[in-house]
C-alpha positions in Angstrom: 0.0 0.0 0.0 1.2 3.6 -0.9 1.8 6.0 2.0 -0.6 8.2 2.4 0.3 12.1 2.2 -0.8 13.0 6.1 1.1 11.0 8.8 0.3 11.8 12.3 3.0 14.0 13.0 1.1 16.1 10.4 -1.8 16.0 12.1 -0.4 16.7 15.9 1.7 19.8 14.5 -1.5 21.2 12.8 -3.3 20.8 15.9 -0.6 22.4 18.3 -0.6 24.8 15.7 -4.0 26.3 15.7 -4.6 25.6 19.1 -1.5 27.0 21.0 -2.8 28.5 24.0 -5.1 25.3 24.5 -5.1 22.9 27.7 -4.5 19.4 26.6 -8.0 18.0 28.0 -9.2 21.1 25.4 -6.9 19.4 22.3 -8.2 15.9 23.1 -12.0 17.6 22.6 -10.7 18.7 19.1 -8.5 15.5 18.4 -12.0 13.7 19.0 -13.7 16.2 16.4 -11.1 15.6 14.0 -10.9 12.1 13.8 -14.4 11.8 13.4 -13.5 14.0 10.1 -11.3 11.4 8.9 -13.9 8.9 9.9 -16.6 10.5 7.6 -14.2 10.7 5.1 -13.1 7.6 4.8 -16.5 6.4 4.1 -17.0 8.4 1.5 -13.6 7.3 0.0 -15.2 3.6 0.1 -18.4 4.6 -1.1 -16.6 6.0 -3.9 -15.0 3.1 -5.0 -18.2 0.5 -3.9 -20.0 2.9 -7.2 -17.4 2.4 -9.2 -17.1 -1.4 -8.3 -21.1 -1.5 -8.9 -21.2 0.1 -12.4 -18.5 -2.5 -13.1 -20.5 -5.4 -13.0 -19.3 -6.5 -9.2 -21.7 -8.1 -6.9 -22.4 -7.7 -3.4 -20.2 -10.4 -2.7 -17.5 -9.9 -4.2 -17.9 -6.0 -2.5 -18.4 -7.8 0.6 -14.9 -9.6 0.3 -13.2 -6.5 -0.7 -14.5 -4.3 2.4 -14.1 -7.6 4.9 -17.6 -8.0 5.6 -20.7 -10.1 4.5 -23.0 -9.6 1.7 -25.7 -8.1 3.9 -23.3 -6.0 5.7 -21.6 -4.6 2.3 -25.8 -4.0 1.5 -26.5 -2.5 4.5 -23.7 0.0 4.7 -24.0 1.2 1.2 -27.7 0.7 0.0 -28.4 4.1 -1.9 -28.8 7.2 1.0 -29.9 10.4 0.8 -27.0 12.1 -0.5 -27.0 10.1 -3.5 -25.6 11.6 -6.7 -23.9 14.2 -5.1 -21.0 15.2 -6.2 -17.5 14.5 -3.9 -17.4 18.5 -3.2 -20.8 18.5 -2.2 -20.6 15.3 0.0 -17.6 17.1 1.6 -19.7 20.0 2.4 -21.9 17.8 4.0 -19.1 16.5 6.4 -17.8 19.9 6.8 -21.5 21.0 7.7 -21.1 18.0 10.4 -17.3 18.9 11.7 -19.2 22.5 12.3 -22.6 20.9 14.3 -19.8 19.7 16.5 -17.6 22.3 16.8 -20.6 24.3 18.2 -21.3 21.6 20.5 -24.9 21.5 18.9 -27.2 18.1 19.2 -28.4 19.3 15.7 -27.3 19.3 11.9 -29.1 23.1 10.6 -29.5 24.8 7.3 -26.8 27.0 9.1 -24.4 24.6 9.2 -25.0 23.2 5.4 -24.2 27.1 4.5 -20.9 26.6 6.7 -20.1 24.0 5.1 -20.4 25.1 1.5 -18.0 28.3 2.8 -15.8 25.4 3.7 -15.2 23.8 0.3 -13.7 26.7 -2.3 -13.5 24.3 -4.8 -17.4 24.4 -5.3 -19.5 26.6 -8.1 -21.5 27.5 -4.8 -18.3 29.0 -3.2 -17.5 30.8 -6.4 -21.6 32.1 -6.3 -21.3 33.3 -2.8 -18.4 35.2 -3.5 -19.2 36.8 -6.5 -21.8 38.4 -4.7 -20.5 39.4 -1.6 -16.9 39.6 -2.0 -16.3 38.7 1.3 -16.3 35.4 2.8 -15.9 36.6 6.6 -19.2 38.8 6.0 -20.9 35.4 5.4 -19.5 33.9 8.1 -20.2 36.8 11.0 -24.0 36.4 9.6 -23.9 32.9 9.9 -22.3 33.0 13.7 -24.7 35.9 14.6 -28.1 33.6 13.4 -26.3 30.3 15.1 -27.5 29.3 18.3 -25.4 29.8 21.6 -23.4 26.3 21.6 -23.8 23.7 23.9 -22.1 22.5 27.1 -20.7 19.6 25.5 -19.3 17.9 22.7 -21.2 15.0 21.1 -20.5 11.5 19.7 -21.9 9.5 16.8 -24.4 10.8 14.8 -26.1 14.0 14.8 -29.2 14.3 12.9 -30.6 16.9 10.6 -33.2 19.4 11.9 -36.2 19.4 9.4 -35.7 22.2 8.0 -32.1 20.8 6.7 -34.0 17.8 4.8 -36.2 20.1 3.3 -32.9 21.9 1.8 -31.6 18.9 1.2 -34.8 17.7 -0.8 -35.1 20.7 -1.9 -31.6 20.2 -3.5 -32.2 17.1 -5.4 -35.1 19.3 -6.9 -33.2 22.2 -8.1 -30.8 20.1 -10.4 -33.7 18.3 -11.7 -35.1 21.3 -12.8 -32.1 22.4 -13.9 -31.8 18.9 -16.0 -28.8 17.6 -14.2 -28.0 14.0 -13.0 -25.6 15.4 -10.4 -26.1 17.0 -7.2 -23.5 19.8 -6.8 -22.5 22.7 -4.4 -24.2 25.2 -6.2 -27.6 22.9 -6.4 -27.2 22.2 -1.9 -27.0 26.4 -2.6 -30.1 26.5 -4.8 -31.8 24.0 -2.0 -31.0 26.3 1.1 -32.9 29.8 -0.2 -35.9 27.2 -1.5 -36.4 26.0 2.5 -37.5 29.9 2.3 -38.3 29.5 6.5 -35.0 28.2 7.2 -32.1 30.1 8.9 -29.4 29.7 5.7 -32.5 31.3 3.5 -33.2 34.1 5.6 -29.4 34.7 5.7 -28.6 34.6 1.8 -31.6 37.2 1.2 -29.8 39.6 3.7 -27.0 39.6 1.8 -29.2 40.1 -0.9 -29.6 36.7 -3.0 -33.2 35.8 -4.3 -34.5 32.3 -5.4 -35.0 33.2 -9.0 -31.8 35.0 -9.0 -29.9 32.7 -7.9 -31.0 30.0 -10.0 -30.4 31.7 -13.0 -27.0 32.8 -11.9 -26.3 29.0 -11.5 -27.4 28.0 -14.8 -25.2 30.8 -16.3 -22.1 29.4 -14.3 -22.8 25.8 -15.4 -22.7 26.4 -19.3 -19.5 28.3 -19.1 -17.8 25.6 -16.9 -19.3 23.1 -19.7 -18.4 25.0 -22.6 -14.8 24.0 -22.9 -15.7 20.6 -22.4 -17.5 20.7 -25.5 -15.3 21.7 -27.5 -13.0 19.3 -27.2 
């Protein structure tokens, strides 16, 4: 097996790093946080390749053997979930929306935190939307910290679910790039989703910096055909 490029000298200079003044019962709080990070990660990194393994013709099986586990289990584990077709950047928002849940020690995932976690992942068209129209990332930020709740007294383990307003988002998501005529689900569609839950925290936010629904979707269709125009011509 090839080395991996993080070792955990890496990650224990990092942390040290960005926590200096911390006590070490507050960096084990953090490692905890972290590692769950990885965690989530890595199960997107299998899911990945269980996809790729499935459009291949492999059976459950043979998946099972692979991963170390039965049939069932191999089933179980990676039976089609709600974030399904999404893109990698946009699953990583998800796990970034997560990582921020539990940084604010809240028992709750919320539209708030999806936004967070869209901020967190440059690499997405939603990123690149966001900025164009602010031109400042810390504004979006300060108005997401001032909606957030106050955080909690503690830090939580396993998982944290979604408050309803985030499925609607989420649903709402899957709905933008099918009007939209896409078979992914990207950053920019998660974006699309958050000012549809128009009730929601994340919607209320975006239209004080001055996004609208209709706006914003057509903004996002502009930004799509460019990024697919060189692709067609070659």
């Amino acid at each position: 097996m090839s080395p991996l490029d993080i070792s955990l000298a890496d990650l224990i200079a990092r942390l040290d790093e960005e926590l200096p003044g911390a006590s070490e019962l507050a960096r084990i709080s953090e490692a905890r946080l972290r590692a769950q990070t990885l965690s989530d990660l890595g199960d997107q990194l299998i899911d990945h390749y269980v996809s790729k393994a499935k459009q291949t013709g492999a059976s459950w099986t043979e998946i099972g053997d692979a991963i170390g586990v039965s049939k069932q289990a191999a089933q179980q584990r990676h039976a089609p979930g709600p974030f399904e077709g999404y893109t990698h950047l946009n699953r990583h928002s998800i796990v970034l929306a997560q990582e921020a849940a539990r940084t604010h020690k809240h028992d709750f995932i919320g539209t708030e935190h999806l936004l967070l976690g869209l901020l967190g992942e440059p690499r997405g068209l939603a990123y690149e939307v966001l900025m164009a129209n602010t031109e400042s990332e810390q504004r979006i930020r300060d108005a997401i910290e001032e909606a957030l709740p106050p955080a909690g007294e503690k830090s939580l383990r396993g998982h944290i679910a979604f408050r309803p307003e985030s499925k609607e988002a989420i649903e709402q998501a899957r709905r933008a790039a099918a009007d939209l005529g896409h078979d992914w689900v990207g950053t920019e569609h998660t974006l699309l989703g958050l000012i549809r839950a128009e009730e929601s925290p994340a919607a209320q936010i975006l239209r004080n910096l001055g996004f609208t629904s209709d706006e914003l979707r057509e903004t996002v269709k502009t930004e799509i055909t460019k990024r697919s125009a060189p692709r067609d011509k070659q």
